[in-house]
N, CA and C atoms as an extended XYZ file, in Angstrom:
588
Properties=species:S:1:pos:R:3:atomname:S:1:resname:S:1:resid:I:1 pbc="F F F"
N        91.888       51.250       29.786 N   UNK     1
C        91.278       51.449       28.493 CA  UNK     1
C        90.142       52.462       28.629 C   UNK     1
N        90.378       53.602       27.680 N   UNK     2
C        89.110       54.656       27.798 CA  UNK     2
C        88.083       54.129       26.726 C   UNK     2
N        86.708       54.715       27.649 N   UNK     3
C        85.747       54.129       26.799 CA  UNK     3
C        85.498       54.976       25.630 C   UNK     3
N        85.406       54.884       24.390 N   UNK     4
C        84.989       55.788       23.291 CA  UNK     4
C        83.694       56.502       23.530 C   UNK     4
N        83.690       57.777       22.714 N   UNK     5
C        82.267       58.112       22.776 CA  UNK     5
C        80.836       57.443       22.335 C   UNK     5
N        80.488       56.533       21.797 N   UNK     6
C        79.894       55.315       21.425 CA  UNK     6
C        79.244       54.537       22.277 C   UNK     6
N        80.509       53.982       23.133 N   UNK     7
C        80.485       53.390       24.511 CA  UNK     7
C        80.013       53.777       25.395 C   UNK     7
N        80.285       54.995       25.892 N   UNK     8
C        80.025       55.736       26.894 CA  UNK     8
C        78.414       56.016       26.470 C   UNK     8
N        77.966       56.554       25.399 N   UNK     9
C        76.123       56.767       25.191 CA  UNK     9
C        75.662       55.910       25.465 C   UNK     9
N        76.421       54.271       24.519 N   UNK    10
C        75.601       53.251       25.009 CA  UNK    10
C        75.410       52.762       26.822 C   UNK    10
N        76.825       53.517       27.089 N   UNK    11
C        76.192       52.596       28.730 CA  UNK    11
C        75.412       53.537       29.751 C   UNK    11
N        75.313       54.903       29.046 N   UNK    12
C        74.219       55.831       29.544 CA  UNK    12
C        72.656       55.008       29.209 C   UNK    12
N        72.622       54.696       28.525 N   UNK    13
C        70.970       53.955       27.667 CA  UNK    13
C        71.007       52.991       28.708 C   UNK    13
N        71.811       52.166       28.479 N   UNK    14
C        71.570       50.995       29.701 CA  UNK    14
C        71.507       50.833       30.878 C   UNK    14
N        71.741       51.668       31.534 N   UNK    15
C        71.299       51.894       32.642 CA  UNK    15
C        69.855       52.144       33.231 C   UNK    15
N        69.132       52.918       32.092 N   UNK    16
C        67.960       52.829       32.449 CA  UNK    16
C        67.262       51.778       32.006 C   UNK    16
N        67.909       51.080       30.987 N   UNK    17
C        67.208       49.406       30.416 CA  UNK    17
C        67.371       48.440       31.516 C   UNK    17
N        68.236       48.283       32.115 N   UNK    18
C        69.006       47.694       33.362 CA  UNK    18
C        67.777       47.768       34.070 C   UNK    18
N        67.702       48.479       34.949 N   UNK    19
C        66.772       49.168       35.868 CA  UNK    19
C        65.075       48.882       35.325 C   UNK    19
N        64.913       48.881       34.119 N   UNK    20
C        63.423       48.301       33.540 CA  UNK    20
C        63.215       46.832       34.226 C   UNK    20
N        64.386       46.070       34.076 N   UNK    21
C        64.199       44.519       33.720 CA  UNK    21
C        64.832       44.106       35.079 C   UNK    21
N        65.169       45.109       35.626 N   UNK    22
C        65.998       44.257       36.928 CA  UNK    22
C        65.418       43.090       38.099 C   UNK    22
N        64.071       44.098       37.995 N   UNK    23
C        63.050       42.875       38.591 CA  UNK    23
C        62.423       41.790       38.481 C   UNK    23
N        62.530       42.129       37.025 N   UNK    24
C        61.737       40.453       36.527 CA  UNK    24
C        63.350       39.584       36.238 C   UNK    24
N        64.205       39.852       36.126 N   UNK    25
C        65.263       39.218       35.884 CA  UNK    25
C        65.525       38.052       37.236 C   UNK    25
N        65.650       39.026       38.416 N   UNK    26
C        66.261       38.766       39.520 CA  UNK    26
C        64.616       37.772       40.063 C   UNK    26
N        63.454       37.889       39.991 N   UNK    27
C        62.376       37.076       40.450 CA  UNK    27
C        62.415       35.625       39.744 C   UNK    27
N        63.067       35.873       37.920 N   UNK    28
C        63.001       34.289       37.198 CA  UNK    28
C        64.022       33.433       38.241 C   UNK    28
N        65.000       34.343       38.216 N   UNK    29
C        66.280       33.540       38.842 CA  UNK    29
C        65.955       32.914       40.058 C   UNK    29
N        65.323       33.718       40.644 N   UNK    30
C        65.465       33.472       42.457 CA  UNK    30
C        64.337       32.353       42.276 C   UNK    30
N        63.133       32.136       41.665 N   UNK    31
C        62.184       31.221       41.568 CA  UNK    31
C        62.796       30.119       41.202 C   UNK    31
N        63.569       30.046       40.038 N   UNK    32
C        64.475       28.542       40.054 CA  UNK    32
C        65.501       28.230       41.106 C   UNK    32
N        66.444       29.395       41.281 N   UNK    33
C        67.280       29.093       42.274 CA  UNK    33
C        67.046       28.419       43.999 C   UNK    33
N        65.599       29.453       44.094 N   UNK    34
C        65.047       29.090       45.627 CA  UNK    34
C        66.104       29.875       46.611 C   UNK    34
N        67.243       30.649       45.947 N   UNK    35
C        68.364       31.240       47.376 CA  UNK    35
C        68.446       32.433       46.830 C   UNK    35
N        68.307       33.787       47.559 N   UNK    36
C        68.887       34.645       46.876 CA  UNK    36
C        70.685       34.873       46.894 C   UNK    36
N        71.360       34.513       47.599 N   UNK    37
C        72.737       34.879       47.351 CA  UNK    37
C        73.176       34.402       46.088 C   UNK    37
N        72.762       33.153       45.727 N   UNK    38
C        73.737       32.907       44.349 CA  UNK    38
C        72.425       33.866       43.268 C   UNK    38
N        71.069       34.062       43.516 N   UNK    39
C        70.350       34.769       42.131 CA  UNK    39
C        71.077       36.176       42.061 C   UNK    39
N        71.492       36.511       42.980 N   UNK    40
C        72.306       37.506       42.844 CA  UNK    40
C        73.199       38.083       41.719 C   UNK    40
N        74.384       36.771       42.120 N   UNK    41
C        75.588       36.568       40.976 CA  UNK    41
C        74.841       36.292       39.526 C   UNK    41
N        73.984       35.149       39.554 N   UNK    42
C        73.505       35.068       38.244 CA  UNK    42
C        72.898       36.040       37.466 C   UNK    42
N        71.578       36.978       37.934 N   UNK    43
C        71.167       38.229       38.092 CA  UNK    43
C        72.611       39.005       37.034 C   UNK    43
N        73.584       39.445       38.000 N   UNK    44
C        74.050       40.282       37.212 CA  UNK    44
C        74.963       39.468       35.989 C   UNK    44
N        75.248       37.819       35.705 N   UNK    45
C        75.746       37.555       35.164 CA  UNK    45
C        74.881       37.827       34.002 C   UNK    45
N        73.628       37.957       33.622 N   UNK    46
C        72.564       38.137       32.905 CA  UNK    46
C        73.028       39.466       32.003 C   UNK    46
N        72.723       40.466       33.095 N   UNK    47
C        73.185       42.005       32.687 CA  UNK    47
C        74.371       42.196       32.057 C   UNK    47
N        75.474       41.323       32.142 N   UNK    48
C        76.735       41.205       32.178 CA  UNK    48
C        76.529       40.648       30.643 C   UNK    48
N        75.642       40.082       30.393 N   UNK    49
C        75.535       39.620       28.727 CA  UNK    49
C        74.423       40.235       27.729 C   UNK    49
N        73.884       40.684       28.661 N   UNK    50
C        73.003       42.071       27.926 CA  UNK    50
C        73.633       43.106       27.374 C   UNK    50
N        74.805       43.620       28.305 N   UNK    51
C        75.424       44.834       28.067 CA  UNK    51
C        76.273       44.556       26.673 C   UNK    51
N        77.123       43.256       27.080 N   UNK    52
C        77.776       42.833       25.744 CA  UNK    52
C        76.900       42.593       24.123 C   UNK    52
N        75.571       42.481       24.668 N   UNK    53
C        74.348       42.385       23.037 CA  UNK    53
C        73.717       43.536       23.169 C   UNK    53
N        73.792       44.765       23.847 N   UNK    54
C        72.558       45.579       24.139 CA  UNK    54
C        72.914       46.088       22.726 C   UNK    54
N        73.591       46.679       21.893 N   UNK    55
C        73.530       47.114       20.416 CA  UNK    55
C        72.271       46.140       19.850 C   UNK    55
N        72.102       44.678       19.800 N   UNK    56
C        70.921       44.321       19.367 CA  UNK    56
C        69.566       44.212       20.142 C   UNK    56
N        70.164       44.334       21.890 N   UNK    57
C        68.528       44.462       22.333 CA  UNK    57
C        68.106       45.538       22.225 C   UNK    57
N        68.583       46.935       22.032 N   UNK    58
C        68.287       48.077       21.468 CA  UNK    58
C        67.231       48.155       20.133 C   UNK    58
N        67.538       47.130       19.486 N   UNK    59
C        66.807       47.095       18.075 CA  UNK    59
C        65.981       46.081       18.417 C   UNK    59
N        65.231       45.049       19.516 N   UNK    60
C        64.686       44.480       19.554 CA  UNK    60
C        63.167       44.841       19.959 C   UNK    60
N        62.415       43.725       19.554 N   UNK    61
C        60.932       44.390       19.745 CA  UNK    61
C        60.652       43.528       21.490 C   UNK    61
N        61.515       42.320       21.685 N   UNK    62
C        61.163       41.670       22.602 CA  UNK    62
C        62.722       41.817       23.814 C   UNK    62
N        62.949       42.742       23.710 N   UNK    63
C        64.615       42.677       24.701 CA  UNK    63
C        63.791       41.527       26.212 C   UNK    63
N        62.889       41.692       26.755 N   UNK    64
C        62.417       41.099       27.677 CA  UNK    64
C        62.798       39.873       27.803 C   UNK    64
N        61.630       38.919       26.724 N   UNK    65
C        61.934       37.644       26.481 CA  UNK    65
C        63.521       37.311       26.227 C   UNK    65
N        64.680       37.542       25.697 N   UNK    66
C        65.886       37.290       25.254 CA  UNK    66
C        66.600       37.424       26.937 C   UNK    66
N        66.014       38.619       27.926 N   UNK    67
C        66.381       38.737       29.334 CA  UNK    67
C        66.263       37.503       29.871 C   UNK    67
N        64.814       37.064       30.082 N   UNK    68
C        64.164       35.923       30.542 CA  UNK    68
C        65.038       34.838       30.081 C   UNK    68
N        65.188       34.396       28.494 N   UNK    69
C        65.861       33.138       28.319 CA  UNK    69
C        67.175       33.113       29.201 C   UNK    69
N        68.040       33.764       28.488 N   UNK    70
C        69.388       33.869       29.221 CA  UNK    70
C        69.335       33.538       30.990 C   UNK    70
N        68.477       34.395       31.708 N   UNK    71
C        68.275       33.912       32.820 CA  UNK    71
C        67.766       32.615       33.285 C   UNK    71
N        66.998       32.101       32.618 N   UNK    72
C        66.486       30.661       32.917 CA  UNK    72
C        67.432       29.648       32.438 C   UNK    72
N        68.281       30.059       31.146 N   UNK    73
C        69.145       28.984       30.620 CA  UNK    73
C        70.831       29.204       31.857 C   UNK    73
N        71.160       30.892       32.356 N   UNK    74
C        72.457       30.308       33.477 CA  UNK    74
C        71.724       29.972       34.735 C   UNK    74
N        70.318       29.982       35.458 N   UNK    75
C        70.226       29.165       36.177 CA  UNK    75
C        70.128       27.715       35.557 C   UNK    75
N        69.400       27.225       35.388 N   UNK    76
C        69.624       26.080       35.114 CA  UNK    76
C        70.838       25.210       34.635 C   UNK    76
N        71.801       25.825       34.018 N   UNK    77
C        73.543       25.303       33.923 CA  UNK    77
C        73.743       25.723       35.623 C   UNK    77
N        73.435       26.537       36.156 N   UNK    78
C        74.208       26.553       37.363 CA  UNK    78
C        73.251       25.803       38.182 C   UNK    78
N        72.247       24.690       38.447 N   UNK    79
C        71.591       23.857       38.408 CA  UNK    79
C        71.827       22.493       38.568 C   UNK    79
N        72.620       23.069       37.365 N   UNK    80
C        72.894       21.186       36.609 CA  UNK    80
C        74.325       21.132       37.151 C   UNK    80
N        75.425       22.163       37.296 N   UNK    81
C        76.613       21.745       38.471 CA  UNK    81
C        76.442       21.614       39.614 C   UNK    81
N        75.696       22.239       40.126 N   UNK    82
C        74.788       22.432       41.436 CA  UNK    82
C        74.455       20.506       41.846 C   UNK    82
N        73.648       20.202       40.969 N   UNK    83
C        73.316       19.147       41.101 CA  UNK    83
C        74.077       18.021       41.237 C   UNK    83
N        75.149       17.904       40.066 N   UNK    84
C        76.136       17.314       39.918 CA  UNK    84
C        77.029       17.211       41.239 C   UNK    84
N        77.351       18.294       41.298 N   UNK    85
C        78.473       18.255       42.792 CA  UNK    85
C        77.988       17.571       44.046 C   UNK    85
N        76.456       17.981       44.051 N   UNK    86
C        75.861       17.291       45.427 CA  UNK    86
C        75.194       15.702       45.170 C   UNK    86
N        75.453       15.162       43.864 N   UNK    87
C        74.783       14.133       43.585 CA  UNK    87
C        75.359       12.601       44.282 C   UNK    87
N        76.247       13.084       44.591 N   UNK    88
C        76.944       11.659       45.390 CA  UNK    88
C        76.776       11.857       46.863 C   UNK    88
N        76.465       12.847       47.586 N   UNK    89
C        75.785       12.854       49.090 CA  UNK    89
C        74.282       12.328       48.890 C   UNK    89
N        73.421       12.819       47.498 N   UNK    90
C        72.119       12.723       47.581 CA  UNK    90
C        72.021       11.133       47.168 C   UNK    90
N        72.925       10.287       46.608 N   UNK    91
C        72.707        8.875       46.501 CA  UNK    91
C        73.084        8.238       48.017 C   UNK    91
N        73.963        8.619       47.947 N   UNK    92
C        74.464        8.226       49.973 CA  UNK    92
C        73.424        8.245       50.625 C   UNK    92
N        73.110        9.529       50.945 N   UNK    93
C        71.196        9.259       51.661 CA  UNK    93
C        70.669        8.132       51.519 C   UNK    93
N        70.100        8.488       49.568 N   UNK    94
C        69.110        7.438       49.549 CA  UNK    94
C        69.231        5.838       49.994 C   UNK    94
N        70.736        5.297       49.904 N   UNK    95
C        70.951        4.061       50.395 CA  UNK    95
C        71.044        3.997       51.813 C   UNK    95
N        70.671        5.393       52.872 N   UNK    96
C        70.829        4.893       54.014 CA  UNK    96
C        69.410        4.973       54.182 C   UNK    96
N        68.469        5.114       53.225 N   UNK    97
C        67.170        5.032       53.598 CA  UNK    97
C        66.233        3.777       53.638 C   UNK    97
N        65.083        3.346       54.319 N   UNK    98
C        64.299        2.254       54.419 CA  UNK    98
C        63.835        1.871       53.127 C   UNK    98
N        64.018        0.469       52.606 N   UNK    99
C        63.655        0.359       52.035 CA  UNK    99
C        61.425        0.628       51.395 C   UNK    99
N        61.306        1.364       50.561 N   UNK   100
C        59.879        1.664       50.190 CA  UNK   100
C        59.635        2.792       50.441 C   UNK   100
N        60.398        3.679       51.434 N   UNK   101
C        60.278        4.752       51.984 CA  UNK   101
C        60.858        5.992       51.055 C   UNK   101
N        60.064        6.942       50.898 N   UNK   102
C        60.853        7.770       49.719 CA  UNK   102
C        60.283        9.589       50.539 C   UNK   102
N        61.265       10.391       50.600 N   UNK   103
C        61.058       11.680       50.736 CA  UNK   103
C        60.351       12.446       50.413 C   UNK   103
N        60.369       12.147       49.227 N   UNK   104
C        59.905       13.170       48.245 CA  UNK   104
C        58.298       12.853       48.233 C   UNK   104
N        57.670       11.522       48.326 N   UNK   105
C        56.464       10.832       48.129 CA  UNK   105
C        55.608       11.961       49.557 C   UNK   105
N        54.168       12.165       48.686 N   UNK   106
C        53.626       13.355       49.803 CA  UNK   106
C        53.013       12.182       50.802 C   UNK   106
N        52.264       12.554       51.919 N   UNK   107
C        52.118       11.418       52.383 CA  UNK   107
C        50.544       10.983       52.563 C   UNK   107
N        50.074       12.632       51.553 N   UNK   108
C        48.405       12.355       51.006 CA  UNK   108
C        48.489       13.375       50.029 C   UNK   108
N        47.528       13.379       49.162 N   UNK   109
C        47.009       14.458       47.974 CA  UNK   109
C        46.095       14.896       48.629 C   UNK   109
N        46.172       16.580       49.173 N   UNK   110
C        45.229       17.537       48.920 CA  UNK   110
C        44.696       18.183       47.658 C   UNK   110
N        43.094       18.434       47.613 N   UNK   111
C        43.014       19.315       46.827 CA  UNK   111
C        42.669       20.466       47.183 C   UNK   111
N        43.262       21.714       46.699 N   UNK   112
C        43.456       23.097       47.060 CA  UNK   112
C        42.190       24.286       46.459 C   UNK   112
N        41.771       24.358       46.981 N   UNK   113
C        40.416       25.514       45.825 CA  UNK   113
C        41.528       26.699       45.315 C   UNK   113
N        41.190       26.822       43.810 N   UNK   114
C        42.304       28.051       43.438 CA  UNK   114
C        41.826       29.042       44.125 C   UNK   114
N        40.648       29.459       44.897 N   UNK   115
C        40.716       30.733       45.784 CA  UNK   115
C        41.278       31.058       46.980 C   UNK   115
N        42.264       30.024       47.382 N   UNK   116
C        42.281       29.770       48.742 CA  UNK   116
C        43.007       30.966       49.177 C   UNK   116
N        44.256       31.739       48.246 N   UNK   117
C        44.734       33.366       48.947 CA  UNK   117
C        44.295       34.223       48.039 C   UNK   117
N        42.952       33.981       47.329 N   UNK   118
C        42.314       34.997       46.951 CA  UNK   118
C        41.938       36.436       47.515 C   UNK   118
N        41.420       36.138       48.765 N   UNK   119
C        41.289       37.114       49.458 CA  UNK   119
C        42.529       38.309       50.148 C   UNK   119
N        43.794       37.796       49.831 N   UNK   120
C        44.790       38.539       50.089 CA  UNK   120
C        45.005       39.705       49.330 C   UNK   120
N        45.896       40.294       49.812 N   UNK   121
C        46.536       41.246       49.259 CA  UNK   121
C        47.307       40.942       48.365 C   UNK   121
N        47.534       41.996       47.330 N   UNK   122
C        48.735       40.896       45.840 CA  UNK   122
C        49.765       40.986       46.607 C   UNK   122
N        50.398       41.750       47.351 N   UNK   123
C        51.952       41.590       48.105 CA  UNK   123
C        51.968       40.441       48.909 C   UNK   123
N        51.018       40.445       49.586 N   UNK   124
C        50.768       39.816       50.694 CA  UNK   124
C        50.976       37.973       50.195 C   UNK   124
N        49.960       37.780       49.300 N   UNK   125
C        49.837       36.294       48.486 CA  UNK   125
C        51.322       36.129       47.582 C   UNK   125
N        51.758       37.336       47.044 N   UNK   126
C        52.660       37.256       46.598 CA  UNK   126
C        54.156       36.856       47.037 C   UNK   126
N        53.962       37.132       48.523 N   UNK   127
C        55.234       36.660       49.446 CA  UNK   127
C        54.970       35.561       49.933 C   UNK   127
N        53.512       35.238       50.457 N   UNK   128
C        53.661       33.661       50.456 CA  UNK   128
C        54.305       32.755       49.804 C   UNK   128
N        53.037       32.815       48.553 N   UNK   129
C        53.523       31.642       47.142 CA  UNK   129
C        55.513       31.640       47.034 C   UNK   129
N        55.646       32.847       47.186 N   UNK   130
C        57.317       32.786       46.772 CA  UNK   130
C        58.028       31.683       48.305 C   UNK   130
N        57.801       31.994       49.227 N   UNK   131
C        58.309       31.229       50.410 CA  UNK   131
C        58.158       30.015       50.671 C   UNK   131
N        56.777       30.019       49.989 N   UNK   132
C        56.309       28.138       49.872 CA  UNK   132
C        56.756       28.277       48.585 C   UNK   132
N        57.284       28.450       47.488 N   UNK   133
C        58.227       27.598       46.483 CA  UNK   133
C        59.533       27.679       47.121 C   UNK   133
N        60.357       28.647       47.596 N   UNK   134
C        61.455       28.613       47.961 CA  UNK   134
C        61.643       27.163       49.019 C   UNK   134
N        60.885       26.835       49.736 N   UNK   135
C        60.640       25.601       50.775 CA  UNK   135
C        60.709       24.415       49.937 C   UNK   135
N        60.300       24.336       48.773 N   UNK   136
C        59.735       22.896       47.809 CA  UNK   136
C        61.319       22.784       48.126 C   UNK   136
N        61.615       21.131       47.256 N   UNK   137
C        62.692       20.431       46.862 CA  UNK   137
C        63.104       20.919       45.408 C   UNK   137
N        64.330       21.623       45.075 N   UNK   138
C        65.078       21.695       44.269 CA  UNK   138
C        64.372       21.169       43.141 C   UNK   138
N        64.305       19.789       42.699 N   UNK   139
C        63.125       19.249       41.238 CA  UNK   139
C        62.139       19.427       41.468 C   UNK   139
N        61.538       19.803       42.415 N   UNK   140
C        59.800       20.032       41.783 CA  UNK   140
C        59.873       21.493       41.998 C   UNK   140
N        60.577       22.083       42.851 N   UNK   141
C        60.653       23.813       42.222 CA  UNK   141
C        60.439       24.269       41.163 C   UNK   141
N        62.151       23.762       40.622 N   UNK   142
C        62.267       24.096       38.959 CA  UNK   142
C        61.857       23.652       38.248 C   UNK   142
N        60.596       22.334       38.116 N   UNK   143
C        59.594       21.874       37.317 CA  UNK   143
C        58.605       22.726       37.746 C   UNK   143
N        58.131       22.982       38.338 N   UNK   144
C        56.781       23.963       38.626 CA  UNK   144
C        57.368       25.402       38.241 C   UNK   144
N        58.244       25.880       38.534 N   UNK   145
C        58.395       27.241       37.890 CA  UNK   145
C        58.603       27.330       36.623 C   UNK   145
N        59.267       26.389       35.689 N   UNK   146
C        59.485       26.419       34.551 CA  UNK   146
C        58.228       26.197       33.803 C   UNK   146
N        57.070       25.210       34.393 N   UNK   147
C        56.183       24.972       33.748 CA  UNK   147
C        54.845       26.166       33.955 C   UNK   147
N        55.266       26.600       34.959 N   UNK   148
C        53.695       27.597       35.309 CA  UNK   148
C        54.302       29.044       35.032 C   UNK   148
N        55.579       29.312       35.743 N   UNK   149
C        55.953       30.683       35.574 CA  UNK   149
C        56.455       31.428       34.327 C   UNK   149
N        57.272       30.007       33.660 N   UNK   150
C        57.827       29.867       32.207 CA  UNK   150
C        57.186       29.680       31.313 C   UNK   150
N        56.097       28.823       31.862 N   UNK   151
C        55.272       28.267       30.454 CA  UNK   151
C        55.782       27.788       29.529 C   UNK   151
N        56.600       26.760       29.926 N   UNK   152
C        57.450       26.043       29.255 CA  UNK   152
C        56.470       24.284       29.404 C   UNK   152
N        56.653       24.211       28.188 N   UNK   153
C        55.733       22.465       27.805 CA  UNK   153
C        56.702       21.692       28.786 C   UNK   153
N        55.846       20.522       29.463 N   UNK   154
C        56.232       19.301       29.918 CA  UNK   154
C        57.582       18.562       29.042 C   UNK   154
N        57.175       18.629       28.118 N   UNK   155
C        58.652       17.956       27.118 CA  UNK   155
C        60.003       18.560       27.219 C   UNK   155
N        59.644       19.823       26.658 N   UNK   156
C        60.850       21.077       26.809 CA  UNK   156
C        61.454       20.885       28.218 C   UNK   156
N        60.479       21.222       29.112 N   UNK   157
C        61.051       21.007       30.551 CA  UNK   157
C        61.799       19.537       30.759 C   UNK   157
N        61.694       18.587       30.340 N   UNK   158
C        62.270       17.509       30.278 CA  UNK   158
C        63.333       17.380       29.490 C   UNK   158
N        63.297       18.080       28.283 N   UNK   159
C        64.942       18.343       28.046 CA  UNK   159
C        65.576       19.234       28.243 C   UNK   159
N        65.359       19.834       29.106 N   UNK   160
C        66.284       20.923       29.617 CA  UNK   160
C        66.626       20.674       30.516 C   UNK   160
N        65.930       19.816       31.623 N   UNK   161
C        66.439       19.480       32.662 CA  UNK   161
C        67.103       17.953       32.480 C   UNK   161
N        66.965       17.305       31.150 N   UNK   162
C        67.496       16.001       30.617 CA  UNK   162
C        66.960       14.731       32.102 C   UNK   162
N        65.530       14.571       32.142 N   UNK   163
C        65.213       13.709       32.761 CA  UNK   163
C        63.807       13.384       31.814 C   UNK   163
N        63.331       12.282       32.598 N   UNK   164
C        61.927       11.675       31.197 CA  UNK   164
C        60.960       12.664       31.500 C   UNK   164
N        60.173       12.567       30.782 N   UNK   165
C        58.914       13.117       30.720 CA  UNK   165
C        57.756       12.960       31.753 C   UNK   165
N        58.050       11.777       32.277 N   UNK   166
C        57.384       11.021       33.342 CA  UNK   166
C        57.870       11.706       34.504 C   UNK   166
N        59.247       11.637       35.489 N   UNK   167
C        59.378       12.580       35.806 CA  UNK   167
C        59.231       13.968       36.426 C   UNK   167
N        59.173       14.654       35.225 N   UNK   168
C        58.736       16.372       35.118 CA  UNK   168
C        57.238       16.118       35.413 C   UNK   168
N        56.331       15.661       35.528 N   UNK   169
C        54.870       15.117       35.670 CA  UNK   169
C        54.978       14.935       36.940 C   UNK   169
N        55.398       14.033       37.195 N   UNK   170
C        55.837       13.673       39.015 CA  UNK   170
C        56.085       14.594       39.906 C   UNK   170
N        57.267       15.509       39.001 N   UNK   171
C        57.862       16.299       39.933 CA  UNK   171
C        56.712       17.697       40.409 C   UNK   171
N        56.285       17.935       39.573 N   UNK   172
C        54.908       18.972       39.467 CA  UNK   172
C        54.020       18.572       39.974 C   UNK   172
N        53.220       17.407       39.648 N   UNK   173
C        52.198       16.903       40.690 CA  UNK   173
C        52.513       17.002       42.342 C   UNK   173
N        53.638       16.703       42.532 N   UNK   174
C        54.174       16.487       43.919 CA  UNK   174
C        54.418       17.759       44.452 C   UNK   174
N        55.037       18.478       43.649 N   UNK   175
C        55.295       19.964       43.819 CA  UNK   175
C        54.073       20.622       43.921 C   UNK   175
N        53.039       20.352       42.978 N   UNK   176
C        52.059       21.355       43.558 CA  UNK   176
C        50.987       21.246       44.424 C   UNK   176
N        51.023       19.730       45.443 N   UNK   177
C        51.047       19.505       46.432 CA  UNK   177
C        51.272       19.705       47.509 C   UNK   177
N        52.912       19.602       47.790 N   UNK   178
C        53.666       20.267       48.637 CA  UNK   178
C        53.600       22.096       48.349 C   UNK   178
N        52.914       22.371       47.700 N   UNK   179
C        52.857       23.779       47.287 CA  UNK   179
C        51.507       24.542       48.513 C   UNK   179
N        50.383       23.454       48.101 N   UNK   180
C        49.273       23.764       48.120 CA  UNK   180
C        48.874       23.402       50.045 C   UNK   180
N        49.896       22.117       50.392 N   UNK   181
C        49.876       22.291       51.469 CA  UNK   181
C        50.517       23.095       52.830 C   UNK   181
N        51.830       23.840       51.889 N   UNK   182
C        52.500       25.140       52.394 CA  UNK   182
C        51.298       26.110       52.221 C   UNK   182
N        50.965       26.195       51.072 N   UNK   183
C        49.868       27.680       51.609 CA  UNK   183
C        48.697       27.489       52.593 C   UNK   183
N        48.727       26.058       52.289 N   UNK   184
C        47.626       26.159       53.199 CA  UNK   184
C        47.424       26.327       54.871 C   UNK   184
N        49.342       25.955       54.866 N   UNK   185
C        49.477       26.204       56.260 CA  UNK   185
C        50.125       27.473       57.066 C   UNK   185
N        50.810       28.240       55.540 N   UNK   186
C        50.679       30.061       55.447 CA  UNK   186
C        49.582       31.141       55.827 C   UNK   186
N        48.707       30.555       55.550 N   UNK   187
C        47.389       31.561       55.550 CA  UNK   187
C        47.904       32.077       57.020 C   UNK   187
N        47.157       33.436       57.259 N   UNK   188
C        47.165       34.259       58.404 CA  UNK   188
C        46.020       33.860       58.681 C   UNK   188
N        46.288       33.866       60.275 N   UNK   189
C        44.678       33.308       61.268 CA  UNK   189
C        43.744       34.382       61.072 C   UNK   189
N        42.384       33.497       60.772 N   UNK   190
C        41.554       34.628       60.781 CA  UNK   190
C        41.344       35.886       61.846 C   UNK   190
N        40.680       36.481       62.314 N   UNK   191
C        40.379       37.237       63.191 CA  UNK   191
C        39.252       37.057       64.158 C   UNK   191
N        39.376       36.726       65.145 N   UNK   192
C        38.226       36.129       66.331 CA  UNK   192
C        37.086       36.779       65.804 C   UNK   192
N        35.993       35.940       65.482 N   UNK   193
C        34.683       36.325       66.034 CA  UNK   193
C        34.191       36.867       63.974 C   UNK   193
N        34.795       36.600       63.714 N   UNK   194
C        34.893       36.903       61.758 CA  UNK   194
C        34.410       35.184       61.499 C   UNK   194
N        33.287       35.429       60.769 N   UNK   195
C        32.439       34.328       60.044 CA  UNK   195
C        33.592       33.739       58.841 C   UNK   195
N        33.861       32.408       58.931 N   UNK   196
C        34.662       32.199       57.958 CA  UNK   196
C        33.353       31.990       56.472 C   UNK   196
């Protein structure tokens, strides 16, 4: 099938729209996903539905945000099979586990000073934070990214991920715990003889 002349302008335009958004596309994904091989596929499954609406993201004032949803709504379906498929190994576990004993439970609350990779470099802090979320557990990932990176309400996040409200609270508290004690054990050693 030849593409019409129509077609062909439009997929000249998009290419450079493509290329605008490619980064923030592929960072929402990979922050929920935690892997890059599958943000990959999703990534372009994104583009893959842009191209098919770009006649209206063309006329849009927000093409961004409409990027963003789509990406947060096929990770999260690919999430929720994700989950599904592995959900009968992850009950198996839990019944071979001690009773009172739980994984996920931190095994103290730190509190973190928000300056603590202040002093970094933005690349530098910026590859941390991503490595210590990629490390979290699958639910408090995608509750902490949805809620801090998304800015998505506690509720919303609870029905999207269809668990209580209570929960998504849990899962974030715990998460940004296990967050705070990954960076804290990220930091680069100071330098001998440097006054902390």
């Amino acid at each position: 099938m030849r593409e019409t002349g129509q077609e062909l302008i439009g997929s000249e335009k998009f290419v450079p729209f493509m290329h605008a958004y490619q980064d923030m596309v592929y960072s929402t994904v990979v922050r929920l996903l935690g892997r890059d091989d599958q943000a990959e596929d999703i990534a372009q499954e994104v583009f893959l539905k842009a191209y098919e609406n770009f006649g209206m993201l063309q006329e849009s004032a927000t093409p961004g945000g409409w990027l963003k949803t789509v990406a947060t709504n096929l990770s999260l379906n690919y999430l929720s099979r994700y989950r599904k498929r592995w959900s009968f190994f992850s009950e198996f576990r839990r019944q071979g586990e001690s009773e009172g004993s739980s994984a996920d439970e931190p095994a103290f609350d730190i509190a973190v000073p928000d300056t603590l990779v202040d002093d970094l470099a933005a690349s530098q802090r910026a590859a941390i934070v991503e490595q210590a979320l990629a490390e979290l557990p699958d639910h408090q990932r995608i509750a902490l990214v949805l809620y801090h990176f998304e800015e998505m309400p506690y509720a919303d996040i609870a029905r999207r991920l269809n668990v209580s409200l209570a929960k998504v609270k849990i899962d974030i508290m715990r998460g940004r715990n296990a967050l705070a004690k990954a960076l804290a054990g990220a930091r680069p050693a100071e330098p001998a003889g440097k006054p902390s």
